[in-house]
C-alpha positions as CSV (number, residue, x, y, z in Angstrom):
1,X,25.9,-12.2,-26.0
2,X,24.6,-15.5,-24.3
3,X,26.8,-17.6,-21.9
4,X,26.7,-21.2,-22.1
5,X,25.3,-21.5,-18.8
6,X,22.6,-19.3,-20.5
7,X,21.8,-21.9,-23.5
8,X,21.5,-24.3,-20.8
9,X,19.6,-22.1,-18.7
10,X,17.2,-21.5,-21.7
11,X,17.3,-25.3,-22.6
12,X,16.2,-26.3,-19.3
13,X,13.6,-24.0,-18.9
14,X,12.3,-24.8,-22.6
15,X,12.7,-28.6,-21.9
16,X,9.8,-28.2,-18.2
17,X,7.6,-26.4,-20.0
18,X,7.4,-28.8,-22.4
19,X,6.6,-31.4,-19.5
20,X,4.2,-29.9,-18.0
21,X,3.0,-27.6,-20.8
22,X,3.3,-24.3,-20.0
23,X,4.3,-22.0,-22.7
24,X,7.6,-20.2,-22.7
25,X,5.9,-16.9,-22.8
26,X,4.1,-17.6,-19.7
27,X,6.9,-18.4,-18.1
28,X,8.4,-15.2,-18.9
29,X,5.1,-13.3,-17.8
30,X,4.6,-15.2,-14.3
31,X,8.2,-14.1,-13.7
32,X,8.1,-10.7,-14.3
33,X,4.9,-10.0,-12.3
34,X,4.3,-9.4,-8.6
35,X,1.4,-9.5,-6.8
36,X,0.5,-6.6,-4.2
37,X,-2.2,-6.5,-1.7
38,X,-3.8,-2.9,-0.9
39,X,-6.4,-2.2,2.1
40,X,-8.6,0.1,2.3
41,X,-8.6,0.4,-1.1
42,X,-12.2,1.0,-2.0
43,X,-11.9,4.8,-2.4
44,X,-9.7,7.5,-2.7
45,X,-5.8,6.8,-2.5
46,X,-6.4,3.2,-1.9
47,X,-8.5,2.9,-4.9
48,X,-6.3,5.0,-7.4
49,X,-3.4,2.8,-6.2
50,X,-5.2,-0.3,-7.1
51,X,-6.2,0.5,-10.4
52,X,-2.8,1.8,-11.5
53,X,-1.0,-1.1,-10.1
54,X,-3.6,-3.3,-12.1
55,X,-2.5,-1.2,-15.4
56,X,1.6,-1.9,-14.7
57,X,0.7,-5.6,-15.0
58,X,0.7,-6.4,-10.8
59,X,-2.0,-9.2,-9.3
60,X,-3.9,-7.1,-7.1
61,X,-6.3,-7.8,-4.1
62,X,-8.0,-4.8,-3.0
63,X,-9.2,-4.7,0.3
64,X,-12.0,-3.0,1.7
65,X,-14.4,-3.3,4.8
66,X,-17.6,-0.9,4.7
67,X,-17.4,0.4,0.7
68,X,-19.1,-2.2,-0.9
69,X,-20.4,-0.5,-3.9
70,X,-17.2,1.6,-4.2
71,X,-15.1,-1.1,-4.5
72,X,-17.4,-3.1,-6.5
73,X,-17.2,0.0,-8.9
74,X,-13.7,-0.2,-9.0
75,X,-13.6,-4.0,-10.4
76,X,-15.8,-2.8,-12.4
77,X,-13.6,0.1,-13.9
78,X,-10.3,-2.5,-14.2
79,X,-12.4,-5.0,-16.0
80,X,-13.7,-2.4,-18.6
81,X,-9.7,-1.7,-19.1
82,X,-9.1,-5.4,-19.4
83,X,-7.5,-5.9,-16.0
84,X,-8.3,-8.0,-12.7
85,X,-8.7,-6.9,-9.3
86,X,-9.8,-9.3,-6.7
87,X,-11.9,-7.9,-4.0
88,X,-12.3,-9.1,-0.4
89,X,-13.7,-7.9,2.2
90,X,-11.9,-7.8,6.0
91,X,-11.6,-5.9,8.8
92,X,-8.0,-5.3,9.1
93,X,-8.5,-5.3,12.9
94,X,-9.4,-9.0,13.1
95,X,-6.6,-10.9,12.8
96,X,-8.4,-14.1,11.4
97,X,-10.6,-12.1,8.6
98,X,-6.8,-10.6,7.8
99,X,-5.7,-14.5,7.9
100,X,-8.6,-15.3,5.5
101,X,-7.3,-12.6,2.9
102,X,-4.0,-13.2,2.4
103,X,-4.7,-17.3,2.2
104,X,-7.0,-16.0,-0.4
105,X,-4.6,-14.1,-2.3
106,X,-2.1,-17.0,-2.0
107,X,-4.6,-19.7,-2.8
108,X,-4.9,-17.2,-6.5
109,X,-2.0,-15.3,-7.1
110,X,0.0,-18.2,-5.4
111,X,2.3,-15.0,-3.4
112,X,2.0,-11.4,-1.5
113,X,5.2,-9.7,-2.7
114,X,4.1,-6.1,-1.8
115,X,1.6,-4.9,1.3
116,X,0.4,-1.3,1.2
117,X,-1.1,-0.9,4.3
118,X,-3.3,2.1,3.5
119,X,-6.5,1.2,5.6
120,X,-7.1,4.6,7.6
121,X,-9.8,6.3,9.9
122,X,-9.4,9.8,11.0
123,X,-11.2,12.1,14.3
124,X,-10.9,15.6,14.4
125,X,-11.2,17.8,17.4
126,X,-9.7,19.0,20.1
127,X,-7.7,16.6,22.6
128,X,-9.5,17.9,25.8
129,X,-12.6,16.6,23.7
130,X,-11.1,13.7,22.7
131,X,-13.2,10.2,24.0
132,X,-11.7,6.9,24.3
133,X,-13.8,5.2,21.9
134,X,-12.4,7.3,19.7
135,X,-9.0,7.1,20.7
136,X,-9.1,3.1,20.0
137,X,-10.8,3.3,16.8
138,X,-8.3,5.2,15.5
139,X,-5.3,3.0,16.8
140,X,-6.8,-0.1,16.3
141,X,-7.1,0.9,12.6
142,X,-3.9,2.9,11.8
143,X,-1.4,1.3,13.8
144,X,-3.0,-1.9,14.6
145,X,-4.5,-3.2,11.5
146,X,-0.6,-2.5,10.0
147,X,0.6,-4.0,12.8
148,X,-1.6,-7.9,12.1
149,X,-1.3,-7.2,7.8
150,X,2.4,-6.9,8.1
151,X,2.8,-9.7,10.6
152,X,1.0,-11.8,8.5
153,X,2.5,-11.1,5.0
154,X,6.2,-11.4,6.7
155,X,5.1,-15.3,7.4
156,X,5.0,-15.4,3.6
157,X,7.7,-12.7,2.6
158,X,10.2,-14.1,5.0
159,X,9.8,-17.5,3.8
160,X,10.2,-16.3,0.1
161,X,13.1,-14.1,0.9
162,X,11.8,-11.1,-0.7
163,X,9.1,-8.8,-0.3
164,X,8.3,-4.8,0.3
165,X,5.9,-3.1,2.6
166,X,4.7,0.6,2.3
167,X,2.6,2.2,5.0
168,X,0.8,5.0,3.8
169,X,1.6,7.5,6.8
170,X,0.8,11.4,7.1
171,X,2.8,14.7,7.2
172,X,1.2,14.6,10.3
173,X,3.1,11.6,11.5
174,X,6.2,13.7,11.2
175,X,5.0,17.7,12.1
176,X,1.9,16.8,14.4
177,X,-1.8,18.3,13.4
178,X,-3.4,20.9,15.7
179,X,-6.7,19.0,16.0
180,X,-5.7,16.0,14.9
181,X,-3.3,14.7,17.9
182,X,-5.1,10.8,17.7
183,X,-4.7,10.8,13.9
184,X,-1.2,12.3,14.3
185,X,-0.1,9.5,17.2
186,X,-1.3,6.7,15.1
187,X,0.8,8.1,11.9
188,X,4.1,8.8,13.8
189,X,3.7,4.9,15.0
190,X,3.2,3.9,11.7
191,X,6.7,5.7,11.2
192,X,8.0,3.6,13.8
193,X,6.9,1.2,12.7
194,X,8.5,1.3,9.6
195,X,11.7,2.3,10.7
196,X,12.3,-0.4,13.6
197,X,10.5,-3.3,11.3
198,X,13.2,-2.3,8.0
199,X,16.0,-3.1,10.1
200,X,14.6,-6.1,11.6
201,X,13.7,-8.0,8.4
202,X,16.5,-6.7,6.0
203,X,18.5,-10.0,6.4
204,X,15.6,-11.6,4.6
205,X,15.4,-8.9,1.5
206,X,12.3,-7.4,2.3
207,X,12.3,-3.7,2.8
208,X,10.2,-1.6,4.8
209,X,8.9,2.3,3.6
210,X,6.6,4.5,4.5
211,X,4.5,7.5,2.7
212,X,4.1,10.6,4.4
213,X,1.6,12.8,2.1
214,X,0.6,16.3,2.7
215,X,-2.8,17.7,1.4
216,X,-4.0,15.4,-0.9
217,X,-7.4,16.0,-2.7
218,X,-9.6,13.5,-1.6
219,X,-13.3,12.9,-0.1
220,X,-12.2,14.0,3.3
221,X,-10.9,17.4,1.5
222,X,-13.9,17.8,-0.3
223,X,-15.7,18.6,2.9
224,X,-13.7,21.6,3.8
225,X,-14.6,25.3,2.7
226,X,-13.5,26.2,-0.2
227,X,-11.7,29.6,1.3
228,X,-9.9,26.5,4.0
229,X,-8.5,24.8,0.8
230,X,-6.8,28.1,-0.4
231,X,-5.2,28.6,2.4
232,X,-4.1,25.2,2.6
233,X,-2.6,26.1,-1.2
234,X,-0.9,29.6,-0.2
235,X,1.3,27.4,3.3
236,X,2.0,25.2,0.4
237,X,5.1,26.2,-1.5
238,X,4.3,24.7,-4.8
239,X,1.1,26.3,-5.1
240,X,-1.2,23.7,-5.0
241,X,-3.0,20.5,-3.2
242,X,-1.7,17.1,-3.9
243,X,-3.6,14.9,-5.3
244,X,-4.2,10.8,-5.5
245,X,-1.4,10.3,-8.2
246,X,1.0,11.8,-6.6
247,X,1.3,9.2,-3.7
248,X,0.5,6.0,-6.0
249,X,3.5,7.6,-8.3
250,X,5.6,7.5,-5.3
251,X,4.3,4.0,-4.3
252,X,4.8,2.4,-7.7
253,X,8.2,3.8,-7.4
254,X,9.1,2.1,-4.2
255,X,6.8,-1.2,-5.5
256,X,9.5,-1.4,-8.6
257,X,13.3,-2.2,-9.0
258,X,13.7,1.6,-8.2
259,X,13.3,1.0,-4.9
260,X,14.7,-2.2,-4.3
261,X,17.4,-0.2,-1.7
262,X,15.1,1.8,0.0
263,X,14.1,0.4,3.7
264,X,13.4,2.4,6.7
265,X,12.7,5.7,5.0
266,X,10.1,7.9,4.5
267,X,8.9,9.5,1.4
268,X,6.7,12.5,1.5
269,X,4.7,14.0,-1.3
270,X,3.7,17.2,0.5
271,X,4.5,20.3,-1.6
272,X,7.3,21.5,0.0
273,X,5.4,22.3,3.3
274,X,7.4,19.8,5.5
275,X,11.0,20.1,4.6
């Protein structure tokens, strides 16, 4: 049953569109959608992210820096489907290309309700071996580039009073990796990251998350031995390696009304081997 304050509501609405003639259903659609922004979304996670935010109805820029033709491809794919993604390129380590993409994204989706930072680099090898080079490549990336995305999209977010970041973190941001101690520092600073920055920007309704996967199936995994994989199976106690969809699934999930009171926590799709 409709209040009166609804028939005016309704009246109102339908007497502006007439004005300015915008159709009621528009109105209806412009409301309902959000727009997120994704980086490093040219392959793997990022890119599976992208396409199945583009199939719920989002706005989505996808970000990418060095995949050209991969992300190219993946326009390619959402068009084919009848959906938009806009592309740009930018090295979310620069804070003015980073500038440049979200003015973009305003200046076509006129917002930025949702940031996945997702943009990732990786090193393996031992610590003793370990250069510095390699040490600020991967921090400038991980942490960094989440550090100047987020800053940036709380100018709008905060603003707007409302908005939701995910950073796509690592089991090894919570247990450590044996090889893998840059990779592992820049993911428990993402963690942080999240935590501290949820309770800082609560007051403004924007929450804060972060994904922790385990194995997921991806490039990186495909160039491990096949007899590496099954162990990585066997520790697991599901049974199996993860795969792409099960991080989107728990991104769309924090993305929607589902997690609208979720802030400072950490989800992890892992397979039971961090518990």
């Amino acid at each position: 049953m409709k209040s009166e304050g609804d028939e005016i509501s309704m009246l109102s609405l339908f007497c502006i569109s007439k004005k300015v003639g915008v159709k009621m259903n528009d109105l209806n659609v412009n409301k309902k959608l959000s727009t997120v922004l994704i980086t490093g979304a040219s392959r793997g996670i990022g890119a599976d992210m992208a396409i199945s935010f583009a199939r719920k109805g989002y706005n989505v820029l996808a970000n990418y820096n060095n995949s050209e033709s991969n992300a190219i491809n993946l326009k390619e794919v959402a068009e084919s489907e009848g959906k938009r993604i806009m592309l740009f390129k930018a090295d979310v380590t620069k804070r003015s290309e980073v500038e440049e993409m979200f003015n973009q994204c305003i200046k076509e989706f006129g917002s930025v309700d949702i940031l996945i930072n997702n943009a990732g680099v990786d090193v393996e090898g031992l610590f003793t071996d370990a250069t510095d080079e390699e040490y600020d490549r991967v921090l400038d990336v991980n942490l960094k580039g989440a550090f100047i995305c987020s800053q940036i999209a709380l100018k709008h977010m905060i603003s707007n009073k409302k908005g939701k970041i995910i950073n796509i973190s690592s089991i090894w941001g919570i247990s450590g990796g044996s090889c893998e101690v840059i990779y592992s520092v820049s993911k428990a600073g993402l963690i942080g990251l999240t935590k501290a920055l949820a309770k800082e920007v609560a007051p403004s309704n924007i929450t804060v998350n972060a994904i922790a996967p385990g194995a997921i199936y991806t490039e990186m995994l495909e160039q491990i031995r096949e007899e590496d994989l099954e162990v990585f199976r066997q520790e697991t106690p599901l049974g199996r390696i993860g795969n792409v969809k099960d991080v989107t699934q728990t991104a769309l999930f924090l993305a929607g009304e589902g997690g609208d009171f979720f802030t400072g926590q950490v989800l992890s799709p892992n397979g039971g081997v961090v518990i």
